[in-house]
C-alpha positions in Angstrom: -58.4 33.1 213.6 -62.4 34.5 214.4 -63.5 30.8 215.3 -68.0 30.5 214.7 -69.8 31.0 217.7 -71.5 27.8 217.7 -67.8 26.1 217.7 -66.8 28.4 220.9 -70.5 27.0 223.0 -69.5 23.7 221.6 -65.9 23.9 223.4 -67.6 25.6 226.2 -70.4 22.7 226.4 -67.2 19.7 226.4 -66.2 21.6 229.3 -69.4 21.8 231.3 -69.4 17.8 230.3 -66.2 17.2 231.7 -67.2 19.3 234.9 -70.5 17.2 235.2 -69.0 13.8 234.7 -66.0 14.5 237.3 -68.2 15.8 239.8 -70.7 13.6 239.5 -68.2 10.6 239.9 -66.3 12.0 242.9 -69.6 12.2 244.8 -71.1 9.1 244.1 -67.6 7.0 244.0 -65.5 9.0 246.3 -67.6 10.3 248.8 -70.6 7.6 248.6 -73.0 10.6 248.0 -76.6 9.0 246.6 -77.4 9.4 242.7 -80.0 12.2 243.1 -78.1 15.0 245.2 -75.0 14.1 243.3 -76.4 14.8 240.1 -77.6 18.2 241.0 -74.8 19.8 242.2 -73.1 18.4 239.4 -75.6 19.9 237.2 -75.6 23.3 238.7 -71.6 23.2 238.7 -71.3 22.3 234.9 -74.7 24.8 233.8 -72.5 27.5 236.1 -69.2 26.8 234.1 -70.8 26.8 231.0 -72.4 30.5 231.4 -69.1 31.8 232.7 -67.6 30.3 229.7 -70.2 31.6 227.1 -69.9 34.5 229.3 -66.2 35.5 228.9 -65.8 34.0 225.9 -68.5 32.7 223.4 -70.6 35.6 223.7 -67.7 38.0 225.0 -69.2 40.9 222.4 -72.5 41.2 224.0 -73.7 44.2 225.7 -72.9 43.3 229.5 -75.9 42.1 231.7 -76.3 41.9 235.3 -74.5 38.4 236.2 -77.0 36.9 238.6 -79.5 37.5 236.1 -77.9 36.4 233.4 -76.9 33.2 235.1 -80.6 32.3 236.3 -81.5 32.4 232.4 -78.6 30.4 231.5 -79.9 28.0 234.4 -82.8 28.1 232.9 -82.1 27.8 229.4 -80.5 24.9 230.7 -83.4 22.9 231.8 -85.8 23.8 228.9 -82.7 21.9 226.4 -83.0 19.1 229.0 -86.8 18.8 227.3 -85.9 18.0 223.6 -82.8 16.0 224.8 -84.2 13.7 227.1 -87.2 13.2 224.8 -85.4 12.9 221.5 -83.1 10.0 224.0 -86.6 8.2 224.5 -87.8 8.1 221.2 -84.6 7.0 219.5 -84.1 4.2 222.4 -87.9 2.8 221.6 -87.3 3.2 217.7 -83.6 1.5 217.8 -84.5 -0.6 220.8 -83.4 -4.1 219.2 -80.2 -2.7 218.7 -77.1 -3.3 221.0 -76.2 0.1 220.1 -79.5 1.9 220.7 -78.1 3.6 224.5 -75.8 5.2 223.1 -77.2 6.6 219.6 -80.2 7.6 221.8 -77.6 9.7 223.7 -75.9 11.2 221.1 -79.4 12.6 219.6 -80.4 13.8 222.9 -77.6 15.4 223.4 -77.3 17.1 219.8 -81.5 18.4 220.5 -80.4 19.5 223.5 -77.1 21.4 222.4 -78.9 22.6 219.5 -81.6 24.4 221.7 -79.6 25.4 224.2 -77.4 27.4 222.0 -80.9 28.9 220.6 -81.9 29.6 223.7 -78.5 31.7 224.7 -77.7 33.1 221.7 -80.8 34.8 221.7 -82.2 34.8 224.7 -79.5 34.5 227.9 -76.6 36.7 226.0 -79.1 38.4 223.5 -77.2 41.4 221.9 -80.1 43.7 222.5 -79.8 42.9 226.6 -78.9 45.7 228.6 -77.6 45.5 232.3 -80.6 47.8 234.6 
């Protein structure tokens, strides 16, 4: 079975999730580390897992690229999703504010802006299939 690409970033992207929620607990409940510094190195472990996953097996077919490089775009590409998400989160928190549910459907449209331009941005742009290793 040839699964979609956008189903393979999506696996790879529950992954990264699970990587960033895990860390991010173990430093700030296990080892008493402060919100901030946890929440990078939790970031840059779960963007990391996610390139190596799009990597080897999302976008497996691309022409090869250098891997630092490639992983400083995904890195990249990373924080430019973190725009729509977090602002999409904000609007839809003020617009559903009265609502007990409002966190959480703010998160879930975040998150889908942000997924949806992240897998823009590396399907075209981090493991573009005109990219050629110098």
């Amino acid at each position: 079975m040839r699964w979609p690409a956008w189903i393979k970033f999506a696996l790879v992207g529950g992954t990264g999730f699970v990587v960033d929620v895990s860390l991010f607990s173990a430093l700030t409940l296990g080892l008493e580390w402060g919100p901030y510094p946890a929440r990078v190195l939790a970031f840059l472990a779960a963007a990391s897992t996610t390139w190596a996953g799009n990597r080897w097996f999302t976008f497996r077919q691309r022409p090869p690229q250098d891997a630092s490089r490639q992983w400083l775009k995904s890195l990249t590409a990373a924080l430019m999703s973190a725009l729509p998400n977090f602002a999409l989160f904000s609007w839809t928190l003020t617009l559903l504010s009265p609502w007990s549910l409002a966190p959480w459907a703010a998160l879930v449209a975040g998150i889908g802006a942000g997924t949806l331009s992240n897998y823009l941005l590396s399907s075209r742009w981090v493991f573009a299939e005109s990219a050629r290793s110098p």
